[in-house]
N, C-alpha and C positions, 0 to 999 in steps of 0.2 A: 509091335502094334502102335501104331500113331492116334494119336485123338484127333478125336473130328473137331476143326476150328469152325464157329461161329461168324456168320459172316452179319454186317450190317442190315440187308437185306433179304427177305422174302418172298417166294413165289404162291401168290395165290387161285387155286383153279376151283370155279363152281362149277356145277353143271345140276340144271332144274330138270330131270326126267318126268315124263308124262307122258298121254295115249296121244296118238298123232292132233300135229298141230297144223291146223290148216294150213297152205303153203300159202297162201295169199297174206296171213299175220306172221310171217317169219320174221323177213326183213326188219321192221318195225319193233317187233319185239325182240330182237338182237339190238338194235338201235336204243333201246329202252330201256335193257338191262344194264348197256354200257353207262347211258348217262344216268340214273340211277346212281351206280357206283362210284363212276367221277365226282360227281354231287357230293354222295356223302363222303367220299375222304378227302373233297378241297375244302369242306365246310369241318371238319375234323382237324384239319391242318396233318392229315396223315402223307406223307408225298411216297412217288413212285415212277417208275419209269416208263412205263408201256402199257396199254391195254389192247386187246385184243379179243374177240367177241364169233362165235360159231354157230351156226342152227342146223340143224338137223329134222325130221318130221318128227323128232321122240324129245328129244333134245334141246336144252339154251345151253350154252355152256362160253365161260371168260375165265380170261385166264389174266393176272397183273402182275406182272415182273418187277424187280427191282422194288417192289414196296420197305417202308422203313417199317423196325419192329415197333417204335411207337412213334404217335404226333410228337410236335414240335410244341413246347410249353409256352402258353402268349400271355402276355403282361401288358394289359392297355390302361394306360392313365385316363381315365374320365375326368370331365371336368363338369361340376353340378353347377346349381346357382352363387350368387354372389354370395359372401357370409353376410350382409345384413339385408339381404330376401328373406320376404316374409317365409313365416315358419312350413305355410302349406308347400310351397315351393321348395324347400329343403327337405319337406317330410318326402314329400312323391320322390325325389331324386333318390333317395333313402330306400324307397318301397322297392324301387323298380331296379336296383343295385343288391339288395339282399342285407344291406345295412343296419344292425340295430342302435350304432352311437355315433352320436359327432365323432367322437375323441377315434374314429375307428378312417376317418378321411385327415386330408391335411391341408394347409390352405397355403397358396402361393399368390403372388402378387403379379398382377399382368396390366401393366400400364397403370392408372389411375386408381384400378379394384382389386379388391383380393377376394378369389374364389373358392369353393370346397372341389378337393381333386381326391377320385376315388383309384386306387391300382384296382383294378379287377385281374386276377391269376385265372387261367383257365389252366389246370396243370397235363398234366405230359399224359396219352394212356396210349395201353398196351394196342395193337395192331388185331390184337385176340378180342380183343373187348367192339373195338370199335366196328369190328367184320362181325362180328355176331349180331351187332345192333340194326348193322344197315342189312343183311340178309335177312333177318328178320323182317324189317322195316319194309324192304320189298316185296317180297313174297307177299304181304298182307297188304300191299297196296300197288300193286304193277296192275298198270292201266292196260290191259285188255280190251278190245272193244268189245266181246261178249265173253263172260266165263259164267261158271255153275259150281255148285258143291255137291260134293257125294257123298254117297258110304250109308251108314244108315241114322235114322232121325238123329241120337244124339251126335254124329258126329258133322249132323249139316247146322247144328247148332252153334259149328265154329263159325269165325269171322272169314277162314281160311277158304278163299276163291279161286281157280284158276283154268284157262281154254280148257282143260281137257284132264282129268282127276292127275293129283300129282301125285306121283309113285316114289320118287325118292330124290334125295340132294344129296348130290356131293360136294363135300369143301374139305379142299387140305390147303392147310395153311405153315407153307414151311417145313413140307413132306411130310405134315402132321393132320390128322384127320382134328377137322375144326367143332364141335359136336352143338349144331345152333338147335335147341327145341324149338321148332315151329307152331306143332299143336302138340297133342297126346297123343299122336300118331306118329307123326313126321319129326323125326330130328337126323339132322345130317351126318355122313358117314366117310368113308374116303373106297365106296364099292359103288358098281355100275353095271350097267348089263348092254350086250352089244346086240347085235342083230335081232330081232323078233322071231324070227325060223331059225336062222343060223349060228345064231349066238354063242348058244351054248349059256354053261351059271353065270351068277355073277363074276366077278373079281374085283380087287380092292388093285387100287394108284398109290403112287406116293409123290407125283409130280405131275406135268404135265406134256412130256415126252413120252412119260410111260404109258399115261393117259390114251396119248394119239397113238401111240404102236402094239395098245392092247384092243382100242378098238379098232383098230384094220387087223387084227387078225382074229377079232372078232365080227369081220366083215362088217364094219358103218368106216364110211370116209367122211371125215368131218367135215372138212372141210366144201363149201358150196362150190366154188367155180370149179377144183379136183372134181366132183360128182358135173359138172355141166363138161367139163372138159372130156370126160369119159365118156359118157353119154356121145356129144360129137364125135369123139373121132370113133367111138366102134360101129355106131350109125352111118355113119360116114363112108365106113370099112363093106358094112353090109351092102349099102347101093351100090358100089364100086362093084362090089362082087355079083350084081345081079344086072351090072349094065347100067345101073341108074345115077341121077344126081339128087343129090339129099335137099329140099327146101327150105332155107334158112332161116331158122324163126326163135329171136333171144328170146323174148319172150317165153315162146312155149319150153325151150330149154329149161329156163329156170324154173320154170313151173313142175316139170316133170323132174327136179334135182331135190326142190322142196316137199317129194311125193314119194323120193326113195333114199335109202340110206347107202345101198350098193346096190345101182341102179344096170340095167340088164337090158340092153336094146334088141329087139327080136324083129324080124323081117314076116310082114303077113300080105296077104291080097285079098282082094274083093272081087267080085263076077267083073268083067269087062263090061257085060248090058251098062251096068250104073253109071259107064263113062258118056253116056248120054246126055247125063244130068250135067248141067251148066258146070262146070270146074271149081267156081268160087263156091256153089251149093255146096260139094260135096269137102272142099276142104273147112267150109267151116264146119261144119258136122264134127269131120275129123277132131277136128284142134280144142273146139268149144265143149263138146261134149266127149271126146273120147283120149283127149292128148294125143292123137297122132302124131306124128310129122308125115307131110305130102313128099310124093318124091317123082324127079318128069326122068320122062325114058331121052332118046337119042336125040328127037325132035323137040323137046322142050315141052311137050305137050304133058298133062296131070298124067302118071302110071295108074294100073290099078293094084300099086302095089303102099303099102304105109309100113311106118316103122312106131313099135308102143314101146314102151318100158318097162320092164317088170321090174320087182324089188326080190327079186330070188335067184337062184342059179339050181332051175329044174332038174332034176335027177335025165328027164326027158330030152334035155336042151332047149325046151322052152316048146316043144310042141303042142303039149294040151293048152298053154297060155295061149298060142297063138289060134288055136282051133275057139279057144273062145271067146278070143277081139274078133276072130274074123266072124263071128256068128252075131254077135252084138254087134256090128260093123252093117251089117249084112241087115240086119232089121231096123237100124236107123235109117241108111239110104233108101 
């Protein structure tokens, strides 16, 4: 049996679970979580090598590679007032340094004057400490542009805010479950939960490969563009197969990517009468109100046929889904 060697570095994976997050605040709040983190381990002197950042409709989840197990220890020479500045001027420099004595500075000669020079040590800390501070730190202060608190009176008594009630954190730090108390509630774990129907229990990570290959086979694909890229091309597959050409619309893609976790493209129609109605009427309809996508038959002309998304894989094939876009389809137009 061989012992397991300690390496220099680190792999750190959060992931902030909660009830769907609007798809319109994903982007942003990936973006947010990242610098956030960046922030506080350049301002820690903690260093690393990559960061990386996921959203999901349930899910934020980063992940930091190569992190070191502690900061780097800094030693900054200050330089106060002259030594015969008056005494106010040597007490403030004193205050604001943590200083209780002269005898605790030193004085060097710079040109014509000799000054009071302080070392300020900021000393080395663990990689443990300082992730706990900043998850902490964020969680109770991630800029959301609307969130709420739950649960019952005392527990909206906390200061703890966020889009959508938070259900649980993960942090493993070093294929080590990192345990940050949050509130009285919430303190992190190195378990998750995958699919909303499909799921199945939780299960616990220890990195973050495991991470990604426990949740695809608990059906959620992390990753956004894999969930847009699938969406295309089985959409894609569907018009193909019904004669049609699919409407291209990034937009709505990614809209419909930040709406599901293992996203489901279904082929449905509408009465042909409705093809009466101006073309651009009836795709906004589609798009704004129901995420469609539009799709033209051999002429180029709007089909009376669209394609939705589900976030499921129907026992039916998707046939009740699609009996019930077409019926809600059906009383918008």
């Amino acid at each position: 049996m061989t012992d397991t060697v300690e390496t220099d570095t680190v792999e750190l994976l959060l992931e902030l679970f909660c009830d769907e997050i609007p798809a319109r605040m994903q982007k942003q709040a990936s973006e947010d979580l990242v610098r956030g983190l960046v922030e506080a381990f350049t301002l820690w002197k903690l260093s690393f090598e990559g960061v990386q950042s996921y959203v999901t409709p349930r899910r934020l989840t980063i992940v930091v590679t190569g992190m070191a197990r502690r900061t780097t220890e800094v030693r900054e020479n200050r330089r106060g007032p002259r030594v015969d500045a008056p005494d106010k001027a040597t007490e403030g420099f004193m205050r604001s340094n943590g200083i209780s004595s002269r005898d605790q500075m030193n004085r060097c000669v710079e040109g014509k004057d000799t000054f009071y020079f302080y070392e300020l040590l900021t000393p080395s800390r663990t990689a443990e400490v300082v992730v706990n501070d900043t998850v902490f730190f964020i969680i109770r202060e991630f800029p959301w542009p609307k969130s709420m608190r739950w649960g019952a009176a005392s527990e909206r008594m906390d200061s703890t805010r966020w889009v959508r009630p938070l259900q649980n954190i993960l942090c493993v730090l070093g294929g080590k479950a990192l345990p940050v108390p949050v509130n009285e509630r919430l303190k992190s774990n190195n378990n998750t939960r995958g699919h909303r129907f499909m799921g199945g229990e939780p299960f616990s990570v220890n990195n973050f490969a495991d991470y990604k290959q426990k949740l695809l086979e608990h059906h959620v694909i992390l990753d956004s563009t894999e969930r847009e890229n699938r969406i295309w091309e089985q959409a894609t597959a569907l018009a193909t197969q019904a004669g049609l050409t699919l409407v291209a619309d990034k937009g709505l893609l990614a809209e419909n990517a930040g709406l599901t976790e293992w996203p489901v493209p279904l082929l449905g129609t509408f009465d042909a009468a409705f093809l009466e109605v101006p073309p651009e009427v009836i795709q906004l309809t589609m798009r704004t109100n129901q995420k469609y996508f539009a799709l033209r038959d051999k002429h180029d002309k709007l089909s009376n046929h669209f394609i939705c998304v589900a976030n499921i894989e129907a026992t039916d094939g998707g046939a009740t889904i699609v009996a019930g876009n077409q019926k809600v389809l059906a009383a918008r137009l």
